[in-house]
C-alpha positions in Angstrom: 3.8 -26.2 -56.1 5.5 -24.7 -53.2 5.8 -25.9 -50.4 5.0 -24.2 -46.8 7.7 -24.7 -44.2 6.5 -25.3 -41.1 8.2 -22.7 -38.5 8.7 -23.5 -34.9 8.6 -21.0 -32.2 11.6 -21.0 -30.3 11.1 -22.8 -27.1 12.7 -19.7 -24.8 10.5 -17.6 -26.8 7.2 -19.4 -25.8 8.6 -19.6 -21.9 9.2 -15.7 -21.8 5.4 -15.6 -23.5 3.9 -17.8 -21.2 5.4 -15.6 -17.9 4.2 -12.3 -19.2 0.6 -14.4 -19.0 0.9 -15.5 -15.3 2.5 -11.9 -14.5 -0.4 -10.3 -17.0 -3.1 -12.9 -14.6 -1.5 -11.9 -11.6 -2.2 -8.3 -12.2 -5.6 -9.3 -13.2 -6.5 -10.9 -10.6 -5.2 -7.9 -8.2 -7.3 -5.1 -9.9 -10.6 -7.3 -9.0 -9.4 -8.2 -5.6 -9.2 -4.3 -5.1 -12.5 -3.9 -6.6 -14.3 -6.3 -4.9 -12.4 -4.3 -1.7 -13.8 -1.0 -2.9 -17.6 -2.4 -3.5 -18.2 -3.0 0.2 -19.5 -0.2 2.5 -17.9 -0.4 5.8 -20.6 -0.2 8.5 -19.9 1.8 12.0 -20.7 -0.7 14.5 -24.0 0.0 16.1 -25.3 -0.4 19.7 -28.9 0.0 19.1 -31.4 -3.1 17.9 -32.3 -0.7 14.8 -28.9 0.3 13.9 -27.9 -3.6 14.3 -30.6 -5.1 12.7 -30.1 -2.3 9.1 -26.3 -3.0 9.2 -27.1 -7.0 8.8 -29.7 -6.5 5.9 -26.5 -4.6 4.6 -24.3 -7.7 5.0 -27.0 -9.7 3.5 -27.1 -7.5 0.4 -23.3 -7.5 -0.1 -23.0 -11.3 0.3 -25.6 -11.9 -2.6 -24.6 -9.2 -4.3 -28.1 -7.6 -4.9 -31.4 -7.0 -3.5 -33.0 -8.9 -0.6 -36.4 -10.4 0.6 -38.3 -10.5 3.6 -37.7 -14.2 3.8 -34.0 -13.8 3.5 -33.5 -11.1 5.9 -35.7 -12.6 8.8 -33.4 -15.9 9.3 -30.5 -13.9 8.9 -31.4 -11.5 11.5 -32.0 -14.4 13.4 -29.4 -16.2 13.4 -27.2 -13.1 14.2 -29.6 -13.6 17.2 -30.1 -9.5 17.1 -34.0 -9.7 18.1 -33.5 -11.9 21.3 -36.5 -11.3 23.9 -38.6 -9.6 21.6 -41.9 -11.8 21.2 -43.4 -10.6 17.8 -40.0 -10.9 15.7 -41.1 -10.3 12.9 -43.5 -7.6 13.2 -40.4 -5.7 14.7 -38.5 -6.4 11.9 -41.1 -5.2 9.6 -41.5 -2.2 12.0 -37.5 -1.4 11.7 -37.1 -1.9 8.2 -40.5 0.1 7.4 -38.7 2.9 8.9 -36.0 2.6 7.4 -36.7 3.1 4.1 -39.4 5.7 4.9 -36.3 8.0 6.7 -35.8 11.3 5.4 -32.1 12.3 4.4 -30.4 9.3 5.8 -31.8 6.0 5.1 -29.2 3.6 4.3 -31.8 1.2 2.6 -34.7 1.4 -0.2 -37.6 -0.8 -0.9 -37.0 -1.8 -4.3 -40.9 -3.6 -4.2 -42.9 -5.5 -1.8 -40.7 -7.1 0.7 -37.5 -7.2 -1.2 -34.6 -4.3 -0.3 -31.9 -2.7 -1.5 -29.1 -0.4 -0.3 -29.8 3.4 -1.4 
């Protein structure tokens, strides 16, 4: 019976291996940086209570990364502090993002179902 010789990797061999897999990581880990960069829509800044309050459910949908509800948006809005002296908040809210979605040509948002939004 033979027997199998065990080889060794050089150790300068596994060194030079192992830096082509950081520099191979690094690189990695540029190209979804980048891509995370390019998913984000850049929003005009708005002066308006509509405009303002449609750019933040489009913050809201970026940070979790998909659709919305109702009952996300509203504390959002709020704590952005965007409907301040208005005394039915949330009918307003309903109001702005109703027509919204129902714009023709421009709407920024879509109603994906009852209460939960999307960007178009």
């Amino acid at each position: 019976m033979k027997k199998v010789q065990n080889k060794r990797i050089p150790l300068v061999d596994l060194r030079m291996r192992l830096n082509s897999l950081d520099e191979e990581r690094d690189a990695i880990l540029k190209l979804i940086a980048s891509y995370e960069q390019s998913d984000k829509i850049e929003l005009p800044p708005s002066f308006t209570m509509r405009g303002q309050v449609v750019n933040a459910v489009i913050e809201l949908i970026q940070k979790k990364k998909g659709y919305v509800t109702t009952r996300e948006i509203f504390p959002y809005v709020e704590k952005k502090n965007i409907l301040k002296g208005v005394e039915d908040k949330k009918a307003l809210l309903a109001i702005i993002l109703y027509q919204e979605v129902n714009k023709k040509g421009s709407s920024r948002l879509k109603k994906v179902a009852r209460g939960i939004y999307d960007i178009k």
